[in-house]
C-alpha positions in Angstrom: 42.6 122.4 -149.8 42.7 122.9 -153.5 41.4 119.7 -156.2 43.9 118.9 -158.1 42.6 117.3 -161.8 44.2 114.4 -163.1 43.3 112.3 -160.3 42.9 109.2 -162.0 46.0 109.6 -164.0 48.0 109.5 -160.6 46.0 106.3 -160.1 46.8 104.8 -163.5 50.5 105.7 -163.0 50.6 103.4 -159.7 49.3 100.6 -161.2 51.4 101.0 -164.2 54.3 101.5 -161.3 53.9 98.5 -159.2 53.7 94.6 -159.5 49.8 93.4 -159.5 50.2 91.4 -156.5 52.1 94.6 -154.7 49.0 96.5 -155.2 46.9 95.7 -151.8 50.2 96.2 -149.8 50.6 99.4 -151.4 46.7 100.4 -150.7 47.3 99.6 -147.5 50.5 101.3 -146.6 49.3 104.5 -148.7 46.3 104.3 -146.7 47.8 104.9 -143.3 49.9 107.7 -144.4 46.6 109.2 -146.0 45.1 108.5 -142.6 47.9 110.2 -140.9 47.5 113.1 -142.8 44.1 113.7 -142.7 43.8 113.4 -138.8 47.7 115.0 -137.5 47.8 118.7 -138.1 51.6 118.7 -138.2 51.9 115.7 -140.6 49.9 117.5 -142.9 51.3 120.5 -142.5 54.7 118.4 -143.5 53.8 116.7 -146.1 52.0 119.0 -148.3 53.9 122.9 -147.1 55.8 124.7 -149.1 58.0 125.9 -146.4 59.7 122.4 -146.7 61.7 121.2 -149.5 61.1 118.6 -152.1 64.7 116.8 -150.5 62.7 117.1 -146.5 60.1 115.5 -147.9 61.5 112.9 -149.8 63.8 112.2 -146.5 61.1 111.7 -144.4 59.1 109.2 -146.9 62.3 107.2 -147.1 62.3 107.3 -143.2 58.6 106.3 -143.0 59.1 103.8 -145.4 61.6 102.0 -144.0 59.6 101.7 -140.9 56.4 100.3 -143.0 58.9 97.9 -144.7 56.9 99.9 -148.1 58.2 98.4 -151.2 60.5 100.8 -153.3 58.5 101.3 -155.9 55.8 102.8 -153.7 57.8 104.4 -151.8 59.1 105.8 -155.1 55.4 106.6 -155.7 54.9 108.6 -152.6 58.2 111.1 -153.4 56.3 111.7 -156.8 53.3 112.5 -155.3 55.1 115.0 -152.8 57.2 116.4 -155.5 53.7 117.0 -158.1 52.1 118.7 -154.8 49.4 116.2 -155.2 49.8 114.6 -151.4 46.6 116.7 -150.3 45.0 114.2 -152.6 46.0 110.9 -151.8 43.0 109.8 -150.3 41.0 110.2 -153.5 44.1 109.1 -155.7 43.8 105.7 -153.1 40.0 105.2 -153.9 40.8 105.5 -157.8 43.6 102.9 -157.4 41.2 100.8 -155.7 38.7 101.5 -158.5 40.3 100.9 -161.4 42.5 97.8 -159.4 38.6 96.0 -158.9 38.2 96.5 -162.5 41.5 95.0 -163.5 41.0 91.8 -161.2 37.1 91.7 -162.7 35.9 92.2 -158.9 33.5 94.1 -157.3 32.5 95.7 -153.7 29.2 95.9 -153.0 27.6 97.8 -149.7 24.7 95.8 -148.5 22.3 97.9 -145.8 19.8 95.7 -143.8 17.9 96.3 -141.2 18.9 93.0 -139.4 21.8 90.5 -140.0 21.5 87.8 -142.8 22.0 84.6 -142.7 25.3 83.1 -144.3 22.7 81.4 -146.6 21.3 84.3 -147.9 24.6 85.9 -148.4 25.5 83.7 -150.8 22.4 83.7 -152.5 23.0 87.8 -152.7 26.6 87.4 -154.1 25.5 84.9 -156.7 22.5 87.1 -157.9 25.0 90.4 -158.0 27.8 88.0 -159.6 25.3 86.8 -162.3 24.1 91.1 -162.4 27.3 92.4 -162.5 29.7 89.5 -164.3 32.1 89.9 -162.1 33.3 88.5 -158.6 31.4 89.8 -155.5 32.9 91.4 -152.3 30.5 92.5 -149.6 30.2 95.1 -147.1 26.9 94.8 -144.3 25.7 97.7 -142.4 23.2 97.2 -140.2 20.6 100.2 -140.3 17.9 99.5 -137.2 15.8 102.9 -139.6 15.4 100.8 -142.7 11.9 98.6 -142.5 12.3 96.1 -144.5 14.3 95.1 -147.4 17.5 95.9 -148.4 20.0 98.3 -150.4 22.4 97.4 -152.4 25.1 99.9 -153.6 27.6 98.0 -156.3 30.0 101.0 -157.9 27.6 103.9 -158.7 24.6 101.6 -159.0 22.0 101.6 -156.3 19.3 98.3 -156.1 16.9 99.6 -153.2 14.4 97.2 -152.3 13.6 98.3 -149.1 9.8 99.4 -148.3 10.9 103.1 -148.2 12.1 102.8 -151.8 9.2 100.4 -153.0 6.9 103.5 -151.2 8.9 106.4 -153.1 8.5 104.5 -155.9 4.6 104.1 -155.8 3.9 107.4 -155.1 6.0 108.4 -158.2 3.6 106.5 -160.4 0.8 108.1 -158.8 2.3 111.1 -159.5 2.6 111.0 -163.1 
C-alpha cells in the first residue's frame, strides 16, 4: 500500500470539518470502518480499488453511514477521503486527528507499563506528577508487563520516562562506558 504525504493535512481538514464535541463520535465511527478495512479483504478491496467508481463508493459510505447513524459532516469526510484515494490511510489520518484533537483540548495519553497493578492511590499520584510535567490534563493507559523488574515506563507523546531497573542498569553502564 503506497504513503500518501499530507497526512496531517487530512487530519487538520476534519477538525476544521466537524463540531469539537462531534470529534470522539467521529474517531469512533472512522475507527471501525478503518478496522473493517484493515481486517476484510473485500472491504478493502472496495474501498480503496480503482475498478469502482468514485459514485460506488460514495453510495456505499452513505449506506454505511446511515447504519452508524455517522453525522453528515463525517460522512461527508469519508467520500472525500475515498474520492483523494487516501482511504488506505485512514488509520494513520485517525491517529493524527486524535493527536492534534489532545492538543486542542490541552490533554494528554500516557502508556504506563508496570510489572504489577498500582494502587488507585498511586495513580493519582502518577497523573498529578505527569500533569504538573506535561501542563496538561492526564489520561492513562496500564499494561501489565510480568518481564519488567521493577519500576515503571512511562510513554507521554514521543517522550519516554523509564524508571524501571533495566533502564536505571542501561543507564549505569553508559556512564561506565564513557
Amino acid at each position: 500500500m503506497k504513503r500518501v504525504k499530507g497526512i496531517k493535512k487530512y487530519a487538520k481538514q476534519f477538525l476544521s470539518a466537524v463540531d469539537l464535541n462531534e470529534v470522539p463520535k467521529g474517531i469512533e465511527q472512522m475507527t471501525l470502518i478503518a478496522t473493517h478495512i484493515e481486517r476484510d479483504k473485500n472491504f478493502r478491496n472496495f474501498m480503496i480499488s480503482p475498478a469502482f467508481s468514485e459514485k460506488e463508493r460514495e453510495d456505499f459510505i452513505s449506506y454505511i453511514a446511515g447504519k452508524l447513524k455517522m453525522s453528515e459532516k463525517t460522512k461527508k469526510y469519508l467520500v472525500y477521503l475515498s474520492g483523494e484515494g487516501v482511504m488506505g490511510q485512514i488509520t494513520d489520518i485517525i491517529k493524527h486527528i486524535v493527536s492534534l484533537y489532545m492538543d486542542m483540548k490541552k490533554r494528554a495519553k500516557a502508556i504506563v507499563i508496570t510489572a504489577i497493578q498500582i494502587s488507585k492511590d498511586d495513580e493519582e499520584r502518577l497523573k498529578d506528577s505527569l500533569k504538573n510535567i506535561t501542563n496538561r490534563e492526564i489520561d492513562l493507559d496500564f499494561v501489565i508487563d510480568p518481564s519488567l523488574l521493577g519500576g515503571v515506563r512511562i510513554k507521554v507523546g514521543s517522550t519516554m520516562y523509564d524508571s524501571s531497573i533495566n533502564g536505571q542498569l542501561g543507564l549505569l553502564r553508559d556512564r561506565l562506558l564513557k
